[in-house]
C-alpha positions as CSV (number, residue, x, y, z in Angstrom):
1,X,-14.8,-38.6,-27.5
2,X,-12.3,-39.7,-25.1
3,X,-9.0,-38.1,-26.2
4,X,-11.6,-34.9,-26.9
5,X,-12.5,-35.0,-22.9
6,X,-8.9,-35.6,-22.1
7,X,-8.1,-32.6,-24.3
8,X,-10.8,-30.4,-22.1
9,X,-9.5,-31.8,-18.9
10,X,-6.2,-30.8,-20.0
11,X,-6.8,-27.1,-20.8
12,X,-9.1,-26.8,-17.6
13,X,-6.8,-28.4,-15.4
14,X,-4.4,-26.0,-17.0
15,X,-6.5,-23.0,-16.8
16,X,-7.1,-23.5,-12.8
17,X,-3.3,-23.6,-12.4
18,X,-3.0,-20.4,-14.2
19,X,-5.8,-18.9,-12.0
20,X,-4.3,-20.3,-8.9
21,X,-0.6,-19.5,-9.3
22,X,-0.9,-16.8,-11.0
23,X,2.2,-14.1,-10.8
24,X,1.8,-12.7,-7.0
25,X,3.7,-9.9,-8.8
26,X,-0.1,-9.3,-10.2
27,X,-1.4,-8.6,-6.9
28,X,0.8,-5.5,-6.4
29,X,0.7,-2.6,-8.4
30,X,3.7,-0.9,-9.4
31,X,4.2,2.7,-10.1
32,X,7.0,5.5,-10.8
33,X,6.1,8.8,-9.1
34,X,4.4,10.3,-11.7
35,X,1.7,7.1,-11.9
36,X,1.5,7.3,-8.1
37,X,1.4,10.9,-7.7
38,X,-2.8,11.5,-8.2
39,X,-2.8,9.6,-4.8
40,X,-1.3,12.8,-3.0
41,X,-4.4,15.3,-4.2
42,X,-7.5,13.4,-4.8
43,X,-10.6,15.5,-4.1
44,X,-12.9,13.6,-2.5
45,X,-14.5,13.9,0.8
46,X,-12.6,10.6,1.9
47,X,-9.6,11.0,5.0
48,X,-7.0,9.4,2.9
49,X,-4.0,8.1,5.2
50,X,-0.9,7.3,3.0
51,X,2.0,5.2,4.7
52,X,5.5,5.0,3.1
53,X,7.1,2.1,4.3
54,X,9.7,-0.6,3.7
55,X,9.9,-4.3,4.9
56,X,13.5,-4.2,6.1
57,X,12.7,-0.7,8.2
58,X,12.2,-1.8,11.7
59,X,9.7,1.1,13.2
60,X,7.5,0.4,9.9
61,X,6.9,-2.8,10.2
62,X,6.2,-2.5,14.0
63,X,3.5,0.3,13.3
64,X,1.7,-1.6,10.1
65,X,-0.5,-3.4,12.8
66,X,-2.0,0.1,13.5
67,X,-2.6,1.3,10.0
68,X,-4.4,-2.4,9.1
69,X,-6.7,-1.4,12.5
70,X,-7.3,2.1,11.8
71,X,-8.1,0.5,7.8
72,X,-10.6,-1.9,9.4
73,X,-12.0,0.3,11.9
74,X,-12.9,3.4,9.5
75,X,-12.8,1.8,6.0
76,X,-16.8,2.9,6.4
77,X,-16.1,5.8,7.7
78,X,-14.6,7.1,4.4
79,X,-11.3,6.6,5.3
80,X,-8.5,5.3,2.5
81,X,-5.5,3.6,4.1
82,X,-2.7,3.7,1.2
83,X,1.0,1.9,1.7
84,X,3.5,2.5,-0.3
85,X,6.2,0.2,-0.3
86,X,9.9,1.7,-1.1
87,X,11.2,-2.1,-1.2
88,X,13.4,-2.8,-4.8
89,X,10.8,-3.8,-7.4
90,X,13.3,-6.6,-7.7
91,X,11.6,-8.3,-4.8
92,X,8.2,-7.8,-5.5
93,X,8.2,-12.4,-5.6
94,X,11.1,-13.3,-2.7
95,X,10.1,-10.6,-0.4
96,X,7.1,-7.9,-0.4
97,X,4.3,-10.0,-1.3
98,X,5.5,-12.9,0.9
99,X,5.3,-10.0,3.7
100,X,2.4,-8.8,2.9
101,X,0.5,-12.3,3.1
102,X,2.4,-13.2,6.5
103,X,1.3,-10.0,7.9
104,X,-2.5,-10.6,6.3
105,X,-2.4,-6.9,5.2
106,X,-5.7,-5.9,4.0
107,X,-5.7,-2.3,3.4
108,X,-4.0,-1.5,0.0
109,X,-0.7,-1.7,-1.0
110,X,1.4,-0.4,-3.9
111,X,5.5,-0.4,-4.5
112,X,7.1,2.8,-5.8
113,X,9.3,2.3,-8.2
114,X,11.1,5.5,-8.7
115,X,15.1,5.9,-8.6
116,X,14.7,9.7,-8.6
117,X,14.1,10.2,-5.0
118,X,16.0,13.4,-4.9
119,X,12.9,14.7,-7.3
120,X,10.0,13.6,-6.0
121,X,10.4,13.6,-2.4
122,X,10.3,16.9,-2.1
123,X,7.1,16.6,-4.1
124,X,5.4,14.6,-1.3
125,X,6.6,17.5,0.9
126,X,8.9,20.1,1.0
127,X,10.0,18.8,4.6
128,X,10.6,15.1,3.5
129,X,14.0,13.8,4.1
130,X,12.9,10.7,2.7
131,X,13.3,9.2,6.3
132,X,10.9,6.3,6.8
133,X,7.9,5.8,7.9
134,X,6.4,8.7,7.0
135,X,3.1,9.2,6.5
136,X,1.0,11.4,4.7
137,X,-2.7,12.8,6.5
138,X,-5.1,14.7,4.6
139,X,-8.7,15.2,3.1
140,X,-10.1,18.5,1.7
141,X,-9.5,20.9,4.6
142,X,-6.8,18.9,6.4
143,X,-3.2,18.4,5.1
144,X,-0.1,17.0,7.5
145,X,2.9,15.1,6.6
146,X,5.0,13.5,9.5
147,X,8.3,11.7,9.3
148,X,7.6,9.4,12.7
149,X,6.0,6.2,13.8
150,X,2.7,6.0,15.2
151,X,1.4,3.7,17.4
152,X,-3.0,3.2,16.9
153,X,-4.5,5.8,19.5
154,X,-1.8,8.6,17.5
155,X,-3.8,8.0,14.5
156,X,-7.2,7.9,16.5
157,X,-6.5,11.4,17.5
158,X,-5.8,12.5,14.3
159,X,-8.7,11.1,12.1
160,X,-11.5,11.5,14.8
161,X,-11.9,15.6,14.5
162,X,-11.7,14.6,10.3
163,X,-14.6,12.2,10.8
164,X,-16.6,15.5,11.9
């Protein structure tokens, strides 16, 4: 009965280690364009906001503190705050996720993986230089792309008339 506890306690002991360190790699979805793509034209009556972003570009990470606001603000309010991370999927482990947790981003986040940036840039809009941040504004009779940073009361003024 003893070595059969012991084997238990072994595979639960082992089973909460899994659980607990899991991958962090498992927390963050990866996609290529064509997987992330149905994020750009969902019919819904939802506001969605969609940031493109990059932990080593400066303006992006000082405007993420306005996105995570306007997420907690209006998350009842039907409105979807999306970033998409254009860091190498390479490191997912030694640097996005780590960034993610020390900036306690709570709105969703997902990596684009895509090396054809020439192709589907464009297809987030014609206008794209693929300059970041850039962000992405729309619900069913609204549609705006801009290639700038935004500080939290920019943003206000955009999703308030949406609200109505």
């Amino acid at each position: 009965m003893k070595k059969k506890l012991s084997i238990l306690t072994f595979f639960t002991v082992l089973f909460i280690y899994h659980v607990v360190h899991a991958s962090k790699s498992d927390q963050l979805k990866v996609y290529n364009f064509e997987e992330f793509e149905h994020w750009l034209h969902k019919e819904t009556d939802s506001i969605y906001v969609i940031n493109f972003w990059a932990t080593w570009c400066a303006p992006c990470v000082k405007e993420i503190p306005y996105f995570e606001k306007l997420y907690e603000n209006y998350k009842d309010q039907k409105v979807k705050v999306l970033f998409v991370s254009l860091d190498f999927p390479a490191q997912i482990e030694s640097r996005v996720i780590p960034f993610i947790e020390r900036m306690n981003m709570q709105a969703q986040v997902i990596l684009l993986d895509d090396t054809r940036a020439n192709r589907w840039i464009p297809r987030v809009d014609e206008e794209w230089t693929g300059a970041i941040p850039a962000t992405l504004v729309y619900n069913s009779s609204y549609r705006k792309f801009y290639q700038r940073e935004f500080d939290y009361e920019e943003l206000k003024e955009i999703i308030t008339p949406l609200l109505n």
